[in-house]
LUMVEX-696553 format. One line per field, with one value per residue (C-alpha): residue in one letter; x, y, z; residue number from 1. Coordinates in steps of 0.02 Angstrom, whole numbers, always signed. Example, Ala and Ser with C-alpha at 12.3 -4.5 7.8 and 13.67 -1.06 7.14 Angstrom:
BEGIN
volo <- [a_s] .
X <- [+615_+684] .
Y <- [-225_-53] .
Z <- [+390_+357] .
pase <- [1_2] .
//
This chain:
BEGIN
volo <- [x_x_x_x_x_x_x_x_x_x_x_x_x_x_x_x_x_x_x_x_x_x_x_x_x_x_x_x_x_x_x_x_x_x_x_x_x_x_x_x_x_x_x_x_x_x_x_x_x_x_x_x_x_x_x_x_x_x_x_x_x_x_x_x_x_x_x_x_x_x_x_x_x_x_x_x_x_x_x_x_x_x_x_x_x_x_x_x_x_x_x_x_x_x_x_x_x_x_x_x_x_x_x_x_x_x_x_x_x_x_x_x_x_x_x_x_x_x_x_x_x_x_x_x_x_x_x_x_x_x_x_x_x_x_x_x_x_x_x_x_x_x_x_x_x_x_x_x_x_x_x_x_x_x_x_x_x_x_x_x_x_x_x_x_x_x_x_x_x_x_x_x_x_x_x_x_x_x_x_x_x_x_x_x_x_x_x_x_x_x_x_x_x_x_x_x_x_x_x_x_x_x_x_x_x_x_x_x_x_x_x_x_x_x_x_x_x_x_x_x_x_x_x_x_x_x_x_x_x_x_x_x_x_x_x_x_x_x_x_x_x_x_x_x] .
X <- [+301_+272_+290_+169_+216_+78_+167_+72_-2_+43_+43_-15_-20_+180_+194_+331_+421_+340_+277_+404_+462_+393_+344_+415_+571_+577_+714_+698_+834_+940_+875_+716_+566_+563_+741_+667_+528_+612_+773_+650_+571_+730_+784_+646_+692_+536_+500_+582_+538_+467_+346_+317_+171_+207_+88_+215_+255_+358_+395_+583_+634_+581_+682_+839_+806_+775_+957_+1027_+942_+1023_+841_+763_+620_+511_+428_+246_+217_+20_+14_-78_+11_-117_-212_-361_-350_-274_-330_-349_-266_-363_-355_-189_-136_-233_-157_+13_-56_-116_+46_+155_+55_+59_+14_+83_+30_+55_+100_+42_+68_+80_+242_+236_+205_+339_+325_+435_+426_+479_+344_+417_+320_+161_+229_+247_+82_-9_+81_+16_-157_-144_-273_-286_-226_-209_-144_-256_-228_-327_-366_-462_-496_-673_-614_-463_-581_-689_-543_-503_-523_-594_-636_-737_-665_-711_-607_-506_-473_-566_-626_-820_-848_-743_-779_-688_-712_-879_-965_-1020_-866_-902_-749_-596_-494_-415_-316_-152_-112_-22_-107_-77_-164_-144_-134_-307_-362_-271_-329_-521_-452_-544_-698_-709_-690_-819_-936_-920_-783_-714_-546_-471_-435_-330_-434_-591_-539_-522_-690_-777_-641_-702_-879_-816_-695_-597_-473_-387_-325_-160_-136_+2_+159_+209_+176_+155_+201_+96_+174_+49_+78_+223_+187_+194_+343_+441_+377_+449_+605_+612_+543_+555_+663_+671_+619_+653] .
Y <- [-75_+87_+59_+191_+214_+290_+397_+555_+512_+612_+457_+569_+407_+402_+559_+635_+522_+579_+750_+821_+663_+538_+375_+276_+355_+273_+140_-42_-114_+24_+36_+156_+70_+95_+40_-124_-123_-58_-151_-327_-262_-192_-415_-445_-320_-289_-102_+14_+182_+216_+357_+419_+501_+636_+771_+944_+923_+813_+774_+862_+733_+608_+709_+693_+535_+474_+579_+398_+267_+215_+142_+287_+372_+512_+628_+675_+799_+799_+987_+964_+1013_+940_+766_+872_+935_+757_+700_+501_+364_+340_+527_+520_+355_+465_+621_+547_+441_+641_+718_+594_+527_+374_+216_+70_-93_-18_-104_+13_-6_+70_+151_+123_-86_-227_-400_-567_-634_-560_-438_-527_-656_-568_-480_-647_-711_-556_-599_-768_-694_-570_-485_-350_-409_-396_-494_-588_-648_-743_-634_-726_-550_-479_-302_-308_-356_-220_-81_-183_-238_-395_-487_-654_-757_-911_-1072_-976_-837_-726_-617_-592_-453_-345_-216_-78_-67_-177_-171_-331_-431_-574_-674_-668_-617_-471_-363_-269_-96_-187_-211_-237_-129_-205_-50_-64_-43_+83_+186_+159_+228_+424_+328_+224_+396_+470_+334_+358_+231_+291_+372_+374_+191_+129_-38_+66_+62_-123_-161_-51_-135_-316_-273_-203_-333_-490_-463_-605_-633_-699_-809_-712_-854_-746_-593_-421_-290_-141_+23_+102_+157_+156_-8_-91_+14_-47_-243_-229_-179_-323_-455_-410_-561_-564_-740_-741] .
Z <- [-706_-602_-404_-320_-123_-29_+99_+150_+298_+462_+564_+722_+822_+815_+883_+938_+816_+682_+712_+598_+505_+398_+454_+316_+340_+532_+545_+573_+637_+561_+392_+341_+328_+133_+105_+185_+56_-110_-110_-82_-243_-350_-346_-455_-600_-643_-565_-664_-569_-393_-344_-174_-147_+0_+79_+61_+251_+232_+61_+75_+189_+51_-93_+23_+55_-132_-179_-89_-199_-353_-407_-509_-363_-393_-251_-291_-184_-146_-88_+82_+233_+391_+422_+410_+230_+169_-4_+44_-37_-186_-235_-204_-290_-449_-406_-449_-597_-656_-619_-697_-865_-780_-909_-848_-749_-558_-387_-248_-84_+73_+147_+337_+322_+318_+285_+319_+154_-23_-80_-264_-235_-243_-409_-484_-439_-529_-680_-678_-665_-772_-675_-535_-365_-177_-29_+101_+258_+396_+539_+686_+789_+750_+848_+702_+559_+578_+544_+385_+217_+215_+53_+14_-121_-209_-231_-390_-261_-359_-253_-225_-119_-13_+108_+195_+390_+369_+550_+503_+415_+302_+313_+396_+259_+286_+156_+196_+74_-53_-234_-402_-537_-725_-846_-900_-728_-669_-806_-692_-537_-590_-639_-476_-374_-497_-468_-263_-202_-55_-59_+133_+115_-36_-19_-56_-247_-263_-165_-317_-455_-401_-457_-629_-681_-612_-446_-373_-188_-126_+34_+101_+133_+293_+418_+392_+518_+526_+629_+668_+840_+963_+1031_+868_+806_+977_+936_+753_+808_+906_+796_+622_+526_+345_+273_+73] .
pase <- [1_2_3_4_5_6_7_8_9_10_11_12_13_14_15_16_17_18_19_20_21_22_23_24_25_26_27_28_29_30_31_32_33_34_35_36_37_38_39_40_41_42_43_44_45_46_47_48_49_50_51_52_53_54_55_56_57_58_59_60_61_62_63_64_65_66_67_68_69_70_71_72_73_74_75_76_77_78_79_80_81_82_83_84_85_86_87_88_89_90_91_92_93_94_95_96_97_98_99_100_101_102_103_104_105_106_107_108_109_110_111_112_113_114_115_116_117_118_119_120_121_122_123_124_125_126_127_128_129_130_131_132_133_134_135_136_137_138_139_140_141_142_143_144_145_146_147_148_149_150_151_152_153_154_155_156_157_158_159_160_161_162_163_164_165_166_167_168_169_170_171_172_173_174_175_176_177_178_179_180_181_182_183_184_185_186_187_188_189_190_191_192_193_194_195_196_197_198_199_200_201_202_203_204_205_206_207_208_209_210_211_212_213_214_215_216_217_218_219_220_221_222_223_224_225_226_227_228_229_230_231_232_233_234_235_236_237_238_239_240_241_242_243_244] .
//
């Protein structure tokens, strides 16, 4: 299995942190955000190489960083240099499939996110389906909701529907940037973008995937923590425990 970390944002809202250093890089209690993430996933055994997707900004920090991992990591360097000229998610999650010759089943997920629970869990639980999956949580704002995925699902969680920054949310499910793409699946990821899914949003893939094929949904078992400005950087700091 083939993890795919989707790290070339610019993460202006970080600034000056991040203005000329990756977000993913940032430390959390005085380990990089992706050290946090990757060693998690290394316990399971199942991952056998990880691929950072970069923009060329930054992606030298991520070559010097990857020089410290004993896991096997590979930069993809995207080639855009500015938040303006970005490729999205989607084109970038196929970008790296592209470079690569990528054919293997595929957790992606984003690079700036943590969670207090082992991410192997959700690995596991994709195996049991044998189908494409994501992670779902309950999210009682309506302001959040509408700058989310949000998925209906039925009693299976199978997932329905899902929508990307709906105006009008269905549910309260919401759907953090970590899924899992069997290898017959991620070989659809250039037909979905063909066909007119969006490509900012990684979760724009699986809302078009649902309609072609079955995708389950996973109660997460605990919290994620999303950095996405200072404020939440300085709460995570604080707050983020670990719960295996």
């Amino acid at each position: 299995m083939k993890c795919l970390i989707l790290a070339a944002g610019y993460a202006t809202r970080l600034y000056p942190l991040t203005e000329n250093f990756p977000k993913p890089l940032l430390p959390v209690q005085d380990k990089p955000i992706l050290d946090w993430l990757i060693d998690d996933m290394d316990t399971l055994g199942e991952i056998d190489e990880y691929v950072v997707i970069s923009n060329h900004k930054f992606a030298h920090h991520f070559d010097a960083w990857a020089k410290t991992k004993t896991q096997k990591v590979t930069v993809v360097d995207d080639g855009t240099s500015s938040n303006e000229t970005r490729l999205g998610a989607v084109k970038d999650i196929q970008y790296a499939i592209d470079k690569l010759g990528l054919d293997d089943d595929m957790l992606v997920i984003a690079g700036d996110n943590l969670l207090d629970f082992s991410l192997t869990k959700f690995i596991q639980y994709a195996k049991e389906k044998n189908t494409s999956c994501i992670m779902r949580f309950y999210e009682p704002s309506e302001k959040k909701l509408v700058k989310c995925g949000v998925v209906t699902i039925d009693e299976n969680d199978k997932i329905l529907e899902m929508t990307e920054k709906s105006p009008t949310p269905a549910t309260h499910w919401c759907c953090p940037p970590f899924y899992y793409y069997t290898k017959e699946d991620a070989k659809l990821v250039q037909k979905g973008i063909d066909s007119g899914c969006g490509v900012d949003a990684p979760g724009s893939y699986i809302a078009w995937l649902c309609k072609q094929t079955t995708v389950h949904a996973m109660e997460m078992p605990g919290k994620r923590y999303d950095i996405g400005n200072l404020e939440s950087y300085e709460a995570v700091q604080k707050e983020y425990v670990v719960i295996k």
